[in-house]
N, C-alpha and C positions, 0 to 999 in steps of 0.2 A: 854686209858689215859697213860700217858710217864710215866714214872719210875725214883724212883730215883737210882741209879750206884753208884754215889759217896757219904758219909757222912762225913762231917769235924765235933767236936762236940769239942771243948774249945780248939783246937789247940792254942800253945803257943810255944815258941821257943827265948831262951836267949843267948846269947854272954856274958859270965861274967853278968855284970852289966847291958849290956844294951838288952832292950825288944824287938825282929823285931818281932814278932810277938803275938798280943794279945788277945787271948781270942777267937778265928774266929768260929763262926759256921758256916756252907753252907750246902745245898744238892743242887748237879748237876745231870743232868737228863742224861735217855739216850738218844744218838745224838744227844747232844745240842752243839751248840757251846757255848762257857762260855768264856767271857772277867775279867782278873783281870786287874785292870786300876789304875794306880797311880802314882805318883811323886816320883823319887828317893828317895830311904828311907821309901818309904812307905810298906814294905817287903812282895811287891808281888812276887818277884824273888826266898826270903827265902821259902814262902810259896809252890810253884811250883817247889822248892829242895825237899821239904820233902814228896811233892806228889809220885814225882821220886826215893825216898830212899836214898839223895845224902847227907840229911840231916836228923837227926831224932828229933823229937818232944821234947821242955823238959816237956809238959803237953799235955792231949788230946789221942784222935784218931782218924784214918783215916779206915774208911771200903768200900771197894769193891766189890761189888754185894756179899753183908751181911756177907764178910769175912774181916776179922779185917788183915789190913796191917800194922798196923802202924809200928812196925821195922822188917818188910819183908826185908830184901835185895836187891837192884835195877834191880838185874839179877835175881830174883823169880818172879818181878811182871808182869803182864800184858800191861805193863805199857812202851812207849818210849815219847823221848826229844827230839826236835830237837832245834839246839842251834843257837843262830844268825848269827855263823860261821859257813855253810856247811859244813865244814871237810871232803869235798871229796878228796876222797884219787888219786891225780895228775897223778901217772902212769897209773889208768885202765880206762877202758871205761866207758860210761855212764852203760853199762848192769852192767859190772861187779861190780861197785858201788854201785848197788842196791843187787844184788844177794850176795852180802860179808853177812852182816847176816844172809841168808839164810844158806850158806854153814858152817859158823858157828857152827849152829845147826845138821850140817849133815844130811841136807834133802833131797832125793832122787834127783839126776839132773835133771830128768823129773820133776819131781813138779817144781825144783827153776827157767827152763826154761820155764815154763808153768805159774808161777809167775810172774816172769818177766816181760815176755809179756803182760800180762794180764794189770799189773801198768803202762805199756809204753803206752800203748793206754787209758787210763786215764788221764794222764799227759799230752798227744798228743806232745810224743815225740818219736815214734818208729824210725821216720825215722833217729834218731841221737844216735841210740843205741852204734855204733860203736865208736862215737869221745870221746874225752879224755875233762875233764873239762874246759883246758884254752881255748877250743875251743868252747864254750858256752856263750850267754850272761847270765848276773847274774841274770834276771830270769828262767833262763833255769835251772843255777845249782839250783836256790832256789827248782822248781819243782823235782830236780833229788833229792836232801838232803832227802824233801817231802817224797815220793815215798820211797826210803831207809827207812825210818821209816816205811810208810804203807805198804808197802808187807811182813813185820810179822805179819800183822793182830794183833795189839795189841788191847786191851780193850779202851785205855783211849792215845791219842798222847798228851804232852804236849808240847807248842811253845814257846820260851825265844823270843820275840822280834823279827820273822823270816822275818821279811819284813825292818829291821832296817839299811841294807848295800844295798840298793834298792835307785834310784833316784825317785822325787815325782810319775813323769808321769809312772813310772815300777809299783812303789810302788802300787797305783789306781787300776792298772789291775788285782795285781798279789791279792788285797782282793780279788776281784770277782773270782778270781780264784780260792785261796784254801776255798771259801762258796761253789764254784761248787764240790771241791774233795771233803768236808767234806760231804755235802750232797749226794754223790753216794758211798760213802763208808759205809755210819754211822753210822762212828765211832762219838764219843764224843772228842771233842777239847777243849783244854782250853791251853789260848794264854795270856802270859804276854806284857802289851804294857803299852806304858806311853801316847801312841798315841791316843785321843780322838777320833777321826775321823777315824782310825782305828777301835776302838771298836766298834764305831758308825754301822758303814756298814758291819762288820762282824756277832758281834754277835747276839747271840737268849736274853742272859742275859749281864750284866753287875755288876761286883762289884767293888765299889769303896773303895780305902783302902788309911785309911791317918792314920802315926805313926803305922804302924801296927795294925791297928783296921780297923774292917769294918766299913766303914759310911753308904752306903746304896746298896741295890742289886733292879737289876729290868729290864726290857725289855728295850731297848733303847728310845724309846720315851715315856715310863716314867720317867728314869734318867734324860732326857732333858727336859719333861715340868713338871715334878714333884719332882723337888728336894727338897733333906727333911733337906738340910744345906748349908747355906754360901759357905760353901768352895765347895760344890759338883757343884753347882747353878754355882757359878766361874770356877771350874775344868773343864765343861762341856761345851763347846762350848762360847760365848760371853753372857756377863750379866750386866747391867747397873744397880747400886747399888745408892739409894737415901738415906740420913739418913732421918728416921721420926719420929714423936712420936704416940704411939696409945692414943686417947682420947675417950672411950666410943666405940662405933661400926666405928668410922671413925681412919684415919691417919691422922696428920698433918704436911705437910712439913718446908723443915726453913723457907723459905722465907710465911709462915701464910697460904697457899694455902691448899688445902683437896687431897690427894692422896685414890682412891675406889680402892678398894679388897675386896674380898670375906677373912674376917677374921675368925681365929680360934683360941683357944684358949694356941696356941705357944707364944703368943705374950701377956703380962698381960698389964690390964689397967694403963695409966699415968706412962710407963717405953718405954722407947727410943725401936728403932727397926730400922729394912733396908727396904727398899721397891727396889724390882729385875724385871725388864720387859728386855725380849730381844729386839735384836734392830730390827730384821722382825716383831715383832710385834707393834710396833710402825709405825702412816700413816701419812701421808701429810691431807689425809681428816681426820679432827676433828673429825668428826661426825659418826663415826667410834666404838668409846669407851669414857667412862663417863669423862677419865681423859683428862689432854690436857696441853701441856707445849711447851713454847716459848723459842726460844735460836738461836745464832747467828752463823751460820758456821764457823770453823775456819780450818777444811779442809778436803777434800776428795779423794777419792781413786773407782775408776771403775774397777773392777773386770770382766766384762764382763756381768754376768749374773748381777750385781747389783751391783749397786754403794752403797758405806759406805762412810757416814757423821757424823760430830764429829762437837757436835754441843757444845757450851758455854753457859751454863746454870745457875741462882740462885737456882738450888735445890742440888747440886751438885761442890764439888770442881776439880771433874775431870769430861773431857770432857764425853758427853752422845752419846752412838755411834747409829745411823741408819739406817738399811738397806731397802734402796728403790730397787721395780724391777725395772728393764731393762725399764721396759714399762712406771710404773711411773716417771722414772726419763727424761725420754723424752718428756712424758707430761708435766713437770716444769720444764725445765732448771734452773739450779742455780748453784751461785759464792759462791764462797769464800768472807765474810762478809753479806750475804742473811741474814736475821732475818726472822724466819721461826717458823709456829707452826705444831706440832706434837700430835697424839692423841693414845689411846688404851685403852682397855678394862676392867674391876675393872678383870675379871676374867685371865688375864693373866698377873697379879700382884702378884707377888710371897713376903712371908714378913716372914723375919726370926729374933730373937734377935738380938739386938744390940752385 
């Protein structure tokens, strides 16, 4: 069974007056990759300072494999950052960018060249040991930045945003990429992004953090079909939001109609509520799922893999968006003004307070 490395336990952290960080508890495991995910201001950034010692705690602690860091010094810990800007250093080579904190340390040059090497064929960049950064594309230096943190074998790498000066199509690759480094090294990651789909496809966990508080922690395809709030359920990929009211075991929509879910007891009887279905779950065949709603196209977008429809609705003052495959959507061709019915399942009906 994995283990927990890291323990966070009421972490808190104030500016004057104002609170970036509230209250946080987590345990991270080892060689886990770990997503903190949030919207500016949501002090994931703060939080992943004080991991690193760049910031310290005003309440709380932080232990690492059951030794207490919290105001350890950033140069005691086990611990490196890599920052959204590379900061490789322009004059030297790609080796010697990486070997700079090695030599630092004054580690034997047989080791730091037997290091080196070792990170270069990881990174599967040996054969560019020699050339100097501008002669690199910006994934190459992203891998070289990488690598300069991991050949001191630190305990715990943490990442500011490292894929955030990348174009989309680099951007794709280079997840998959540092999932492959993490996993042959592993080491434990943990990556500040704002980047949903980021999080998505990298990590083992996910926490979401809004005002400084955690909202919810969980496996990816839990945070995605298990969201435990409004804002996370929105945060996380596309969400079409109904208002309803609960009356007894059912919902009822504005326009009189019965929206099925699987209810629980978030939601009290005869008080307003949202009803949340994605739009992949949502079918052209009704008969599909218990629910079923009619609406008028008012415009679309082919994506390749799947066209997205934005349909005009009476449950709803904004448009309800739906994603058909490839396949279905060829099987129906449809315009822009199509009135069209749509169906899905009471159980992939998400329902939170109003």
């Amino acid at each position: 069974m994995t283990q927990t490395m890291l323990s966070l336990r009421n972490i808190k952290k104030h500016f004057g007056a104002v609170q970036a960080v509230a209250g946080i508890d987590l345990d991270i495991l080892e060689n886990e990759f770990f997503a903190l995910l949030g919207a500016s201001g949501s002090g994931k950034t703060t939080l992943l300072r004080m991991l690193a010692g760049f910031e310290m705690p005003t309440a709380g602690s932080i232990t690492l494999d059951g030794r207490d860091i919290t105001h350890t010094l950033p140069n005691h810990r086990p611990v490196n950052l890599m920052f959204q800007s590379y900061a490789l250093f322009p004059h030297m080579t790609v080796a010697q960018n990486i070997a700079y904190g090695l030599e630092m340390e004054k580690l034997p040059r047989t080791e730091i060249k037997s290091r080196v090497a070792d990170i270069l064929e990881v990174i599967q960049l040996s054969h560019l040991a020699t050339r100097k950064p501008d002669q690199l594309s910006g994934g190459q230096r992203q891998r070289v930045a990488l690598a300069r943190a991991l050949v001191k074998r630190p305990r715990l790498l943490l990442l500011d945003e490292p894929l955030g000066a990348l174009d989309k199509k680099l951007r794709g690759e280079m997840q998959l990429e540092l999932k492959r480094i993490q996993h042959e090294f592993g080491i434990t990651f943990i990556i500040v992004t704002h980047d949903q789909e980021e999080a998505l496809v990298m990590a083992d966990r996910i926490a979401i953090l809004q005002d400084g508080a955690l909202l919810q922690c969980g496996s990816p395809q839990d945070i995605y079909e298990h969201p435990q709030s409004r804002f996370a359920a929105d945060f996380i990929g596309v969400m079409n939001f109904f208002p309803v009211r609960r009356s007894g075991d059912h919902l009822l929509a504005n326009d009189g109609g019965r929206v099925f879910a699987d209810l629980d007891d978030a939601v009290a009887n005869n008080s307003d509520a949202v009803a949340a279905v994605r739009p992949e779950r949502l079918h052209l065949d009704v008969g599909k799922g218990e629910n079923s709603l009619t609406g008028r196209v008012s415009a679309m977008a082919y994506h390749g893999l799947d066209l997205q429809l934005h349909l005009e609705t009476p449950l709803s003052p904004d448009s309800v968006m739906v994603r058909l495959t490839a396949d279905a959507a060829e099987a129906r061709p449809l315009s822009i003004g199509d009135e069209i019915t749509v169906g899905w399942a009471a159980r992939d009906t998400r329902v939170f307070a109003a």
